[in-house]
C-alpha positions in Angstrom: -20.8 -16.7 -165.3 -17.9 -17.8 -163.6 -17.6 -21.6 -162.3 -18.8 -21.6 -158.9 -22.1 -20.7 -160.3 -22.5 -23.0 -162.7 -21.3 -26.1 -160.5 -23.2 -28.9 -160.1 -20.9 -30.3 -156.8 -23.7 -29.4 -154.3 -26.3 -30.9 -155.7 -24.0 -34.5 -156.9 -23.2 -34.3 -153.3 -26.7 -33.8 -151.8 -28.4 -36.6 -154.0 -24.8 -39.0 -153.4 -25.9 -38.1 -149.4 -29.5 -38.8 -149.7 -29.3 -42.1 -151.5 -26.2 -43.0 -148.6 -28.7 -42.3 -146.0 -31.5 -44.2 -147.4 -29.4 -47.1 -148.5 -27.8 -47.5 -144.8 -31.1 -46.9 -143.0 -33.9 -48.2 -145.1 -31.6 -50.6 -147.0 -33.6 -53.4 -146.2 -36.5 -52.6 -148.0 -34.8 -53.2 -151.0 -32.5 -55.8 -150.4 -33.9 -58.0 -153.4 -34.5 -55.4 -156.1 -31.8 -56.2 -158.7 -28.1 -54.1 -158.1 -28.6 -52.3 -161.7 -32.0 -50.4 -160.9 -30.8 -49.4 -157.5 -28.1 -47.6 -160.0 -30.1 -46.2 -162.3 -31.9 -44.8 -159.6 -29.5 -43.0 -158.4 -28.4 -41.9 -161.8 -32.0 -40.9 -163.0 -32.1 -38.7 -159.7 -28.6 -37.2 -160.5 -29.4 -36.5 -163.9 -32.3 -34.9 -163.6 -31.9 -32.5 -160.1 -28.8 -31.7 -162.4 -31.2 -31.0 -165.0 -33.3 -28.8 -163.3 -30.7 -26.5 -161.2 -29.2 -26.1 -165.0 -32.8 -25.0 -166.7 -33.9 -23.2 -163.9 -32.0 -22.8 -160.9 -30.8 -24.4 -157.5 -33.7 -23.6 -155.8 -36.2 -25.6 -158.0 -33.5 -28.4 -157.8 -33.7 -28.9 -154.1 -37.4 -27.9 -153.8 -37.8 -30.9 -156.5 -35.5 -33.1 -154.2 -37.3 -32.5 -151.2 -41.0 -32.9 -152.8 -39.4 -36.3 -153.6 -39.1 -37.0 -149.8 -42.9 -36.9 -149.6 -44.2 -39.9 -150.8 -41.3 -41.8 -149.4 -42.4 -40.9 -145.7 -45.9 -41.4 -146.4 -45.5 -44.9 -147.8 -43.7 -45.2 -144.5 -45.3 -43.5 -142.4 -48.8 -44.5 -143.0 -49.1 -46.7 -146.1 -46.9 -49.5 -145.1 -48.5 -49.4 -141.4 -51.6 -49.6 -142.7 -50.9 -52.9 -144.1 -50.0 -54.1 -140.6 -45.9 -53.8 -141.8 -43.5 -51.8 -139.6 -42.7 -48.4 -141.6 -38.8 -49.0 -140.3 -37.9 -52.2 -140.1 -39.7 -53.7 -142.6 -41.1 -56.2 -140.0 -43.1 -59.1 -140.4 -40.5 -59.7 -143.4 -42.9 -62.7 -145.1 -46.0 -59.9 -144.9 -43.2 -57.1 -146.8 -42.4 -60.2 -148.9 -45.6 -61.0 -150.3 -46.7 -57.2 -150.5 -43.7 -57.0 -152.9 -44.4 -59.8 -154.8 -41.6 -61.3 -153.7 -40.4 -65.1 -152.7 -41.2 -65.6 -149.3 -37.7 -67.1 -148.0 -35.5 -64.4 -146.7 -32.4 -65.4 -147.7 -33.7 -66.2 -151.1 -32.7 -63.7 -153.7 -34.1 -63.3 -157.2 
């Protein structure tokens, strides 16, 4: 095996794009969830897409990341609608809020 197939760039840089995306466009749905399990996150997601395309191969890596996808647009595509909150903005914030359990006050942070 030689080293381009066993890099793991393309899928660090797919899953480093993915969480850039979502952090700049649906930021704001986790704005109070504490810094260090945004991180782990990311790191859980690295380690094990990694994971996979090692055991198996890329293709189960990426099929994996993109099954991931699937509950995220439901949950905002028709979950959070159905509780009357706005799938991209987040909007009312207070309804979000309390649906998360969370204090009420906007610019309050836990």
């Amino acid at each position: 095996m030689n080293l381009q197939e066993t890099s793991l760039w393309p899928e660090v840089a797919l899953v480093s794009i993915l969480f850039l995306f979502g952090h700049i466009f649906l930021g704001h749905f986790e704005e109070k969830t504490p810094k260090w399990r945004k991180v782990l996150k990311y790191f859980l997601t690295l380690i094990l897409v990694g994971g996979l395309s090692l055991l198996f191969n890329r293709i189960v890596a990426l099929i994996f990341l993109g099954l991931t996808l699937v509950p995220v647009l439901y949950i905002h595509l028709i979950w959070l609608p159905s509780k009357g909150i706005n799938g991209w903005t987040g909007e009312p914030r207070e309804k979000y809020y309390e649906l998360r359990g969370w204090d009420k006050n906007p610019k309050h942070k836990k």
